[in-house]
C-alpha positions as CSV (number, residue, x, y, z in Angstrom):
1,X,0.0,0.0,0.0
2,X,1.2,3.3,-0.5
3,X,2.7,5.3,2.3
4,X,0.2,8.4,1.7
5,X,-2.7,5.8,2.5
6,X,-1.7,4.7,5.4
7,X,-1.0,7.9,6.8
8,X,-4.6,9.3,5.6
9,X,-6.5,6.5,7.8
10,X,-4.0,7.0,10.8
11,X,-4.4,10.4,11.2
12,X,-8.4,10.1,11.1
13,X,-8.4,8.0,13.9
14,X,-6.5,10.6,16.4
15,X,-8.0,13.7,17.9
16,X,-6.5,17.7,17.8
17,X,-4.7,17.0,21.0
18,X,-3.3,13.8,19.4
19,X,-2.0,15.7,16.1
20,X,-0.5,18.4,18.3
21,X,1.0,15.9,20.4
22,X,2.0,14.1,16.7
23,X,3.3,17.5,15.7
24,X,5.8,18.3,18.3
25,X,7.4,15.0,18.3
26,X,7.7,15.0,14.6
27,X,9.9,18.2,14.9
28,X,11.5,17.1,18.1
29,X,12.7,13.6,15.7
30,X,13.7,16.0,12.8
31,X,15.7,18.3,15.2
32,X,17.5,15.6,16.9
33,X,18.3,14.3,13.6
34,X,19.8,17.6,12.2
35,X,21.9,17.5,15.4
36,X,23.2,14.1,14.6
37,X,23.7,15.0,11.6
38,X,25.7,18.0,12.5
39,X,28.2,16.1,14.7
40,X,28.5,13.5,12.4
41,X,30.1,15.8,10.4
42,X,32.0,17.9,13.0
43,X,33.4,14.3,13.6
44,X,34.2,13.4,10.0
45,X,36.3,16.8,9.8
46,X,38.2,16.1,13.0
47,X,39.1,12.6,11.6
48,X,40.5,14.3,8.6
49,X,42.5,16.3,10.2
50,X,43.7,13.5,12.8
51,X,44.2,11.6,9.4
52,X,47.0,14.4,8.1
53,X,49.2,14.1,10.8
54,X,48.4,10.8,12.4
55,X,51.3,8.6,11.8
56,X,50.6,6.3,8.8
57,X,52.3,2.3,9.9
58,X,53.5,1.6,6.4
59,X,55.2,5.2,6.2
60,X,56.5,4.9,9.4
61,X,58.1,1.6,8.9
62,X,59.5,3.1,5.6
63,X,61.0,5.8,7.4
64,X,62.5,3.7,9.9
65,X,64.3,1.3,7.5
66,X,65.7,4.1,5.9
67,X,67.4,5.5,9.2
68,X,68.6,1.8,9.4
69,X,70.0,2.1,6.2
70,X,71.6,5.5,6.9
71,X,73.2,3.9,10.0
72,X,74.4,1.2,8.2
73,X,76.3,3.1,5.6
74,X,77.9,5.4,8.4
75,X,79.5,2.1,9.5
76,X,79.9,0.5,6.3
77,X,81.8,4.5,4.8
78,X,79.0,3.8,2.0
79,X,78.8,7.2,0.5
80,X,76.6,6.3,-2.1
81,X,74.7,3.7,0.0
82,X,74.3,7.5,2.3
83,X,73.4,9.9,-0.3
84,X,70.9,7.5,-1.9
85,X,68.4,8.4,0.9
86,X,69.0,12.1,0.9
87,X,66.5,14.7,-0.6
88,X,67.6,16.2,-3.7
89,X,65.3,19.3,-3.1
90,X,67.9,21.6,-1.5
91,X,70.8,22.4,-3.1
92,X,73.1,23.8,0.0
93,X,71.6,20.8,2.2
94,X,72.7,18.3,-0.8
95,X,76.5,19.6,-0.8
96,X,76.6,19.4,3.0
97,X,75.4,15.4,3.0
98,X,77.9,15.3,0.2
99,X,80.7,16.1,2.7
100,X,79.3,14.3,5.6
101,X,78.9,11.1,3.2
102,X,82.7,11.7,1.8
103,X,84.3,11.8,5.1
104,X,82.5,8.3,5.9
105,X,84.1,6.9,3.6
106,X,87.1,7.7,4.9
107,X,86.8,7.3,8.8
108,X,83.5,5.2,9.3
109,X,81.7,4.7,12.6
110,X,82.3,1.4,14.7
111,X,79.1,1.8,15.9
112,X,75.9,3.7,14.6
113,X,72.3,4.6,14.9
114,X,69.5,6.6,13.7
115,X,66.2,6.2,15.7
116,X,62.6,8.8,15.7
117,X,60.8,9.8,17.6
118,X,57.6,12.0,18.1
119,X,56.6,11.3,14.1
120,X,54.1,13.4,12.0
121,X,53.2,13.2,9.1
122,X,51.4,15.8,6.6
123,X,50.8,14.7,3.3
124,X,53.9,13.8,1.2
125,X,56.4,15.1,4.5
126,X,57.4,13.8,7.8
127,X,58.5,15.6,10.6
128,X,60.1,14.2,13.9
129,X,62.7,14.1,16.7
130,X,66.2,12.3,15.2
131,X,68.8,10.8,17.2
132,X,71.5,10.0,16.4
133,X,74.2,7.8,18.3
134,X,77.5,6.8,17.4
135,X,81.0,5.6,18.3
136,X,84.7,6.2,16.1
137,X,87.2,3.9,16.1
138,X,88.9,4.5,19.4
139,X,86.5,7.4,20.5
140,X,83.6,7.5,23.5
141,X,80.1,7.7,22.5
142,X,78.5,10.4,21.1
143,X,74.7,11.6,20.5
144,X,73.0,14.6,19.2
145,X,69.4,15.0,18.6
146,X,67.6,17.6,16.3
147,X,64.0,18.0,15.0
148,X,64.1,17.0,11.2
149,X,62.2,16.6,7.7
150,X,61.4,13.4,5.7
151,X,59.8,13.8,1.7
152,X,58.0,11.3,-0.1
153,X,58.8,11.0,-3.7
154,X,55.7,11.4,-6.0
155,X,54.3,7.6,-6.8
156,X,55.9,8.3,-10.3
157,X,58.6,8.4,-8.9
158,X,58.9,5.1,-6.8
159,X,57.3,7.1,-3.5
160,X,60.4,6.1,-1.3
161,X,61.1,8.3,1.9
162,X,64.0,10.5,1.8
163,X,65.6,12.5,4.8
164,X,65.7,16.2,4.3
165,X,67.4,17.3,7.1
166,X,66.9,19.5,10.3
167,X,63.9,21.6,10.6
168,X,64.2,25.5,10.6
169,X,62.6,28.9,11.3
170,X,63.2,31.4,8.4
171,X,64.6,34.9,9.3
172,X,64.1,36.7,5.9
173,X,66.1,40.2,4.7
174,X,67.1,41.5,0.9
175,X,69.9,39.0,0.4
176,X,69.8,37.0,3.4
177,X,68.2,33.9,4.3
178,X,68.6,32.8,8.0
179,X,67.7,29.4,9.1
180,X,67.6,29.2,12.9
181,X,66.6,27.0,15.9
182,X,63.5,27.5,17.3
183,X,64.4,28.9,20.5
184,X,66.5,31.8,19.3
185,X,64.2,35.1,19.2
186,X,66.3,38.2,18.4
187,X,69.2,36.4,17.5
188,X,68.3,35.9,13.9
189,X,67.7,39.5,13.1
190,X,70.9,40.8,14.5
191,X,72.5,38.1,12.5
192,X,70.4,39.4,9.3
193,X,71.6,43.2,9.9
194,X,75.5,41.5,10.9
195,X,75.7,40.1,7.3
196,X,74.5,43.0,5.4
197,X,76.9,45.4,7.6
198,X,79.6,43.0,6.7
199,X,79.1,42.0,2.9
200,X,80.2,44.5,0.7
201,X,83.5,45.0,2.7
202,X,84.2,41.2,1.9
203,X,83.1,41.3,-1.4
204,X,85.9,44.2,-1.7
205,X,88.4,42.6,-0.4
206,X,88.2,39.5,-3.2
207,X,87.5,42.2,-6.0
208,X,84.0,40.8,-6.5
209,X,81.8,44.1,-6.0
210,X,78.9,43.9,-8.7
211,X,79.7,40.4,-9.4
212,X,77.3,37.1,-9.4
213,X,78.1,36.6,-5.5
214,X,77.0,40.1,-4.8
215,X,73.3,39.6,-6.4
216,X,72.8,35.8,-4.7
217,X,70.8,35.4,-1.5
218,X,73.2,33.8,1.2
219,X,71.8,31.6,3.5
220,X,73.2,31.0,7.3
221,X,72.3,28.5,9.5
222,X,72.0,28.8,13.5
223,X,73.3,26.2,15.6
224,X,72.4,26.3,19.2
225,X,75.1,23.6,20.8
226,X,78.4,22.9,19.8
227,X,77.5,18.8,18.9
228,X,74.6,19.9,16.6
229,X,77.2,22.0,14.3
230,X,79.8,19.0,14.4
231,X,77.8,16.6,13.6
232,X,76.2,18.4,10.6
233,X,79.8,19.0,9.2
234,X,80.3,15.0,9.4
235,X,80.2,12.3,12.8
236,X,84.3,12.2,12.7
237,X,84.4,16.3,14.0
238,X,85.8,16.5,17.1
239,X,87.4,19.6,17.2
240,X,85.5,23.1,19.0
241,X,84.5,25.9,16.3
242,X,82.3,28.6,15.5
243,X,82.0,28.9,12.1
244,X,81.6,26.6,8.9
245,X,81.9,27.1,5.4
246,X,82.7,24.6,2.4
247,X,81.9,25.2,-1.3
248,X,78.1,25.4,-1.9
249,X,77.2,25.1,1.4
250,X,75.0,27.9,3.3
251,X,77.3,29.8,6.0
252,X,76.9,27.2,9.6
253,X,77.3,29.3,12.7
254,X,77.4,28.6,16.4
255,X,75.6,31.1,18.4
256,X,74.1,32.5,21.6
257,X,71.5,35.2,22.3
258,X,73.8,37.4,24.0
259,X,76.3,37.6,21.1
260,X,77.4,40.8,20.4
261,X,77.4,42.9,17.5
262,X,81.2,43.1,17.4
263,X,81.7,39.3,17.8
264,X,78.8,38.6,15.1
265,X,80.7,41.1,12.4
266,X,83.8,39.1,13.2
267,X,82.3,35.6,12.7
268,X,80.5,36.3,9.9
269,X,83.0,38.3,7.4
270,X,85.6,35.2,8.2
271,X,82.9,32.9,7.0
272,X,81.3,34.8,3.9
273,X,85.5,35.4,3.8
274,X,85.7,31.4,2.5
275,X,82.3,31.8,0.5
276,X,84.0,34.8,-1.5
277,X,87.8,32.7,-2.1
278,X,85.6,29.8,-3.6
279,X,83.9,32.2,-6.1
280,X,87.6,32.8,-7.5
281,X,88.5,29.4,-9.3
282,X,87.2,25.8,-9.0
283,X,90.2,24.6,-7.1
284,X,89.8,26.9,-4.5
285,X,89.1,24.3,-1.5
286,X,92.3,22.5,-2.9
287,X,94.4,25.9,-1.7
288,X,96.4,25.3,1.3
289,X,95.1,26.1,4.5
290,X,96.8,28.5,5.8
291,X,95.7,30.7,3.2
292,X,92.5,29.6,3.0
293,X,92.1,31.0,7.5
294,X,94.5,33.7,6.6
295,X,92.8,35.2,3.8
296,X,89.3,34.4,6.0
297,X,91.2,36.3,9.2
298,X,92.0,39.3,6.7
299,X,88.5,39.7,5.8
300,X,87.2,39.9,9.1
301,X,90.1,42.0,10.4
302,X,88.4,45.4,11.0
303,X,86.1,43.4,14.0
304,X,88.9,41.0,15.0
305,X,92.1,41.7,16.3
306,X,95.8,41.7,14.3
307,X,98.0,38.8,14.4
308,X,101.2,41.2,15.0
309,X,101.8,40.6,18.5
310,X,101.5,36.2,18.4
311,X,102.8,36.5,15.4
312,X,105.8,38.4,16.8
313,X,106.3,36.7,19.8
314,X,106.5,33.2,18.1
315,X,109.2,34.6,15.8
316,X,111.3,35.8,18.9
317,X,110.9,32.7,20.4
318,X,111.7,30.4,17.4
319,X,108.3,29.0,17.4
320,X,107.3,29.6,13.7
321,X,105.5,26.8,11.8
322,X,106.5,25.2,8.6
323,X,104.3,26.0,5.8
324,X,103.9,22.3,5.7
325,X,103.0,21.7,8.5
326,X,99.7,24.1,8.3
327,X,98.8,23.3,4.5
328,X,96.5,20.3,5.2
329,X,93.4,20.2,7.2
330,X,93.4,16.5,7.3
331,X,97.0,16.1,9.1
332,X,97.6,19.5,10.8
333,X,98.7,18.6,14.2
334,X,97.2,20.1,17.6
335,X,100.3,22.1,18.2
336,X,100.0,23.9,15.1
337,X,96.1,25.1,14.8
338,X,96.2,28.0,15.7
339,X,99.1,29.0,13.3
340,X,97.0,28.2,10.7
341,X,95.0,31.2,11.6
342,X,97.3,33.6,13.2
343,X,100.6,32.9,10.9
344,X,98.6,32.5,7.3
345,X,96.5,36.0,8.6
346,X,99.7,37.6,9.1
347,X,101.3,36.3,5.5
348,X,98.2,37.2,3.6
349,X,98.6,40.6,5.3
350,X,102.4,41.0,4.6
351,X,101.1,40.3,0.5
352,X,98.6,42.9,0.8
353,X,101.0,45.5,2.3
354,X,103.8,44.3,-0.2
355,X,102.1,43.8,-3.7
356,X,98.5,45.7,-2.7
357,X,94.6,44.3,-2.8
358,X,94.8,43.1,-7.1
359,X,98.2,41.4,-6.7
360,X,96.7,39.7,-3.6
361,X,93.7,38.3,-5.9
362,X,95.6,37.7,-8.7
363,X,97.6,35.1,-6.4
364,X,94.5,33.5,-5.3
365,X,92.5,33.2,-8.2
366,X,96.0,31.4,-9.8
367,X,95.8,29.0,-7.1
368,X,91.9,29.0,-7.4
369,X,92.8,27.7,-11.0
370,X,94.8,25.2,-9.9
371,X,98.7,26.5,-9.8
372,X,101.0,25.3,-7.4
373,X,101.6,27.6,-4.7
374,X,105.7,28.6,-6.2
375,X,104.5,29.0,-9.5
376,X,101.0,30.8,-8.7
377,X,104.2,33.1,-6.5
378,X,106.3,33.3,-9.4
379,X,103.8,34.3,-11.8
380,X,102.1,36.9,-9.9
381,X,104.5,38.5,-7.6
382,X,107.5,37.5,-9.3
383,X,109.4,36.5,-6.9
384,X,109.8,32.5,-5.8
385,X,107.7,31.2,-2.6
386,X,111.4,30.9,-1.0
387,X,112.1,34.1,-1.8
388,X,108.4,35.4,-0.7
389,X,108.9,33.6,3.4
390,X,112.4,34.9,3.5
391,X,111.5,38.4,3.5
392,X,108.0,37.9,5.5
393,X,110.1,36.6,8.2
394,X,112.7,39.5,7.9
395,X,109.5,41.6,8.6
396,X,109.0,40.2,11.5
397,X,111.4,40.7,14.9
398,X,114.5,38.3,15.2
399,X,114.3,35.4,17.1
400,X,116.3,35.6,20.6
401,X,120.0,35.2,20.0
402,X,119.7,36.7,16.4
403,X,120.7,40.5,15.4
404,X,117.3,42.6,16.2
405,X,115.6,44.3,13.0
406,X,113.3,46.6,13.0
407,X,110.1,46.5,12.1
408,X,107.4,48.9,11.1
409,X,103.9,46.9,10.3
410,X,101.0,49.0,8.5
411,X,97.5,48.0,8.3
412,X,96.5,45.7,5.8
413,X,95.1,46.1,2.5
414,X,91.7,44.1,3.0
């Protein structure tokens, strides 16, 4: 029978207090259903959103073996078994896993491992809490933890995992990008207005005002603890620092609320000091490294201090180093550090005030291009590297027991 019908004949049979009484619950029924219906979809929105960040078990697993993977290589000095889980979105980022996966291969971890923690996930990314734990040959124990990035490749493209490093606030000025851990809160800005202070001085210095470096957008990075900075450089750094630079890598620096203006100029001219001697030739990282810190010590003079004085004193006292001894990073010994700084600052200040600021370029870029460093001499200061040390040192006073010359230092040609 047709529902109309049946409705007709039940509605005869009931009085006007029975209709009313029909009436109201009819609307009462219809009310508590829009109300249902309301929540029901108050609660389908909230699982969507629980769904964007909830963690997803075959993602997570995904994840996971990758870090097991990454661990493994570390022991293993796999570079490419490394870099094969490494996003390829960031250009700076990739050349700094480069360098971390290089120095694997030559000093691996005994032991390694990468666990997270605290997982999200929104969409194609993945953010969490990595640690990371590991041992050297011969070493203690070390571990470092940092909140990080993961990226899913597009299904097209096989939709594997890949680790895209630590997680950053953005500090943005014209020409200056800085990346910074989340509990810095002024910091970042002074560092913004330190670099732009800074730049074109540098760029002077290398003869590279109005060229490609001075139109780029530099990024640096804020590290908060001393570990967190090593162990993005690669797991073998031991040694303390402030400052990091390599070739296509974004400026790495190590500071504190509190740093001053003064201290911040210093810090970052000597880095964006390495970021302008790479611009000069393709072999620049190849340049010993003494005059890769002495060149960076020049350029950050003006909020430094001279090297006159140590430099001095360690002639008096016979306590020179070798060039040879403070050419490589890789085998400098602890005794000579910090003539690598102090000595090549004073040499590269000794060229200036001998040859002036284009002659001091023109030496660099030679050995930027690949010249040795007594024919890059030869060629552009004409004189031999021999010839060149002799009459640094006779600039500088005798050592005790020798005839005392005098001496008459100017300030350096930046």
């Amino acid at each position: 029978m047709p529902a109309t019908s049946v409705l007709q004949q039940f509605t005869r049979r009931l009085n006007p207090v029975s209709l009313a009484a029909l009436a109201f619950w009819l609307a009462g029924a219809l009310s508590s259903n829009a109300c249902i219906a309301e929540h029901s979809s108050t609660q389908n929105k909230a699982t969507e959103a629980a769904a964007s960040t909830s963690v997803d078990p075959s993602a997570r697993f995904a994840i996971e073996s990758m870090l097991r993977d990454l661990a493994t290589a570390c022991m293993a000095g796999d570079t490419d078994g490394y870099m094969k889980h490494v996003s390829q979105g960031d250009r700076e980022f990739l050349n700094e896993q480069w360098y971390f996966a290089r120095d694997l291969a030559k000093k691996p971890a005994s032991e390694c491992q990468w666990t997270i923690s605290e997982l999200n996930f929104n969409n194609h990314r993945a953010t969490g809490l990595l640690t990371i734990e590991w041992t050297m040959l011969g070493a203690k124990p070390r571990s470092v933890s940092f909140d990080v990035a993961f990226e899913q490749l597009p299904a097209e493209e096989s939709g594997v995992w890949r680790y895209a490093g630590e997680t950053w606030k953005r500090h943005e000025a014209p020409g200056v990008l800085v990346l910074f851990d989340p509990q810095f809160k002024e910091l970042p800005a002074r560092v913004a207005d330190a670099f732009l202070h800074v730049r074109s001085h540098v760029e002077a210095g290398f003869l590279l005002t109005n060229k490609q470096l001075s139109t780029r957008t530099q990024k640096l990075k804020l590290y908060k603890t001393m570990k967190h900075l090593q162990a993005s450089i690669c797991l073998s750094y031991v040694d303390g620092l402030s400052g990091w630079n390599e070739p296509g890598e974004s400026i790495k620096l190590l500071a504190r609320e509190q740093s001053t203006p003064k201290s911040l100029h210093y810090l970052i001219a000597h880095e964006y000091g390495h970021v302008a001697t790479f611009e000069l030739g393709p072999k620049a990282n190849e340049i010993a490294w003494w005059i890769l810190e002495g060149v960076a010590e020049l350029s950050a003079e003006s909020w430094g201090t001279t090297s006159q004085g140590i430099v001095s004193a360690w002639a008096t006292h016979g306590r020179l180093a070798p060039w040879e001894e403070i050419t490589n990073f890789e085998t400098v010994r602890p005794k000579w550090r910090g003539h690598v700084y102090s000595q090549g600052h004073h040499m590269l200040g000794y060229i200036s005030e001998s040859f002036g600021r284009e002659k001091r370029v023109a030496w660099l870029s030679a050995l930027a291009a690949g010249a040795t460093l007594d024919s890059a001499t030869f060629e552009q200061l004409k004189l031999t590297f021999e010839q060149l040390d002799r009459n640094w040192r006779a600039s500088l006073p005798a050592a005790e027991g020798d005839v005392k010359r005098e001496t008459n230092p100017t300030p350096h040609d930046e």
